[in-house]
N, C-alpha and C positions, 0 to 999 in steps of 0.2 A: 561519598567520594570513593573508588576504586582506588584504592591505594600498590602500584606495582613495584615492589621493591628489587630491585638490582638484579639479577641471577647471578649466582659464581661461575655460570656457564656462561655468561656475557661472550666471553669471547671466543670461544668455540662456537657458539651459536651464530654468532653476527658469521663468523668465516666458513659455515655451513650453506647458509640461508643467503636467500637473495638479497644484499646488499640494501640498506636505505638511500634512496638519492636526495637531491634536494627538491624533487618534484614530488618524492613519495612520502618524505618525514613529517613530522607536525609541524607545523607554521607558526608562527610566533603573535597569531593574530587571533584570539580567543572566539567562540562560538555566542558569547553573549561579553558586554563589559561590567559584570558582577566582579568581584573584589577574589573571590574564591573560583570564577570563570579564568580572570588573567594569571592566578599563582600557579594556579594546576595547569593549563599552557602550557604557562613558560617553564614548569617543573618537570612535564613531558617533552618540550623543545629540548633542556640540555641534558636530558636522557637520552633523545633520542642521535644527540651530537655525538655521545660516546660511543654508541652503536655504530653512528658511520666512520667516527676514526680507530675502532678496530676490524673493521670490517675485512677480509684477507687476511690476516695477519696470522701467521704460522704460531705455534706454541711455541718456537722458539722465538722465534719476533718478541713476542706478547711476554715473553719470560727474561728477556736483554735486560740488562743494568748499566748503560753504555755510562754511566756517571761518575767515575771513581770515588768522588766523594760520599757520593748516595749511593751504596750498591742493593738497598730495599727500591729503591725507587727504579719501577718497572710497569710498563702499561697492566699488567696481570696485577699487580700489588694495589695499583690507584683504582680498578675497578673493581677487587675485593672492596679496598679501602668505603669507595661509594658505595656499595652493598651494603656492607655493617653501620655507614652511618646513618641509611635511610631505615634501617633495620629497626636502630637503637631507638633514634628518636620517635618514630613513628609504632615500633610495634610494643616498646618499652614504655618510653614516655607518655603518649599518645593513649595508647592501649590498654597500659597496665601490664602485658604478658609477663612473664618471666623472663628474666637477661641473659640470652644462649649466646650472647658477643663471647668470641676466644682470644680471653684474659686469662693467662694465668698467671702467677708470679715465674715460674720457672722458664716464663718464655718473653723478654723484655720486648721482642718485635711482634708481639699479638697485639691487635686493635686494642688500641685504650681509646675511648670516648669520654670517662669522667666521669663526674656526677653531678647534679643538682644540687650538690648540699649549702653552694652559694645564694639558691632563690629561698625563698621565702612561701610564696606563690605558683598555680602553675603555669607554665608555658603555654601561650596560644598555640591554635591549629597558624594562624596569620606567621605567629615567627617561626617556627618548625619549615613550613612551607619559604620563607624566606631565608630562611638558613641552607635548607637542601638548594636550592635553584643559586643560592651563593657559592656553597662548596662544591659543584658539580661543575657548574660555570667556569671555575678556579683551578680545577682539576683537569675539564676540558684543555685548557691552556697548554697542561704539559704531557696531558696525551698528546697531544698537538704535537709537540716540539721532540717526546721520543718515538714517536709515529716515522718522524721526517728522518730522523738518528737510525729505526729500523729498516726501513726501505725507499728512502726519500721521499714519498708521498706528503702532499699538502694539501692544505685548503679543502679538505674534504667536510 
């Protein structure tokens, strides 16, 4: 499995690059119905959702915190966010690599993802894969919603 984890350039990129549309992105209808055919899909479909709701989007757009109460929360911060998690779980957990997530103590708003020390056992490839295609999904939502807040754009 090609595992493509997040760019921190996501969004620069998408607002360089020609645009995904809905004729061009991946479909949500897998190449075979194998069990690891439909995860990776639909794990590529709400990747490739985030790409089209920053698509345009200026570095100031993508940097806005229009939320008073949340002022971390910003399209640039949730697609870090997606980065580091597909990062963790997959190149971490998954993998074995070393933990390069930026955790420090001196820095309370750096990615915390946690740790395993509640399992016992390890983590499937099935729930890792169903975990990203959950948090991404989740996260699409409120790109969505500070997309609309940045420059009224919808439904993309």
């Amino acid at each position: 499995m090609a595992v493509v984890v997040l760019s921190e350039d996501l969004i620069r990129a998408a607002a360089a690059s020609t645009p995904i549309t809905a004729s061009s992105r991946t479909d949500d209808i897998p190449p075979s119905w194998d069990e690891r055919a439909v995860l990776t899909t639909m794990l590529d479909y709400v990747r490739d959702t985030v790409q089209v709701k920053c698509a345009g989007l200026s570095d100031e757009q993508a940097r806005r915190a229009p939320l008073p109460g949340s002022p971390l929360t910003t399209i640039s911060s949730l697609v870090s966010h997606l980065r580091w998690v597909e990062y963790y779980w997959i190149r971490v957990i998954l993998l074995g690599e070393q933990d390069r997530t930026p955790v420090t103590e001196d820095d309370p708003d750096a990615e915390s993802l946690g740790t395993l020390s509640w399992r016992n056992e390890p983590v499937t490839l099935r729930w890792v894969l169903m975990h990203l295609i959950e948090e991404t999904a989740r996260h699409n939502g409120h790109i969505d919603l500070l997309r609309e807040m940045a420059d009224g754009l919808t439904g993309r």
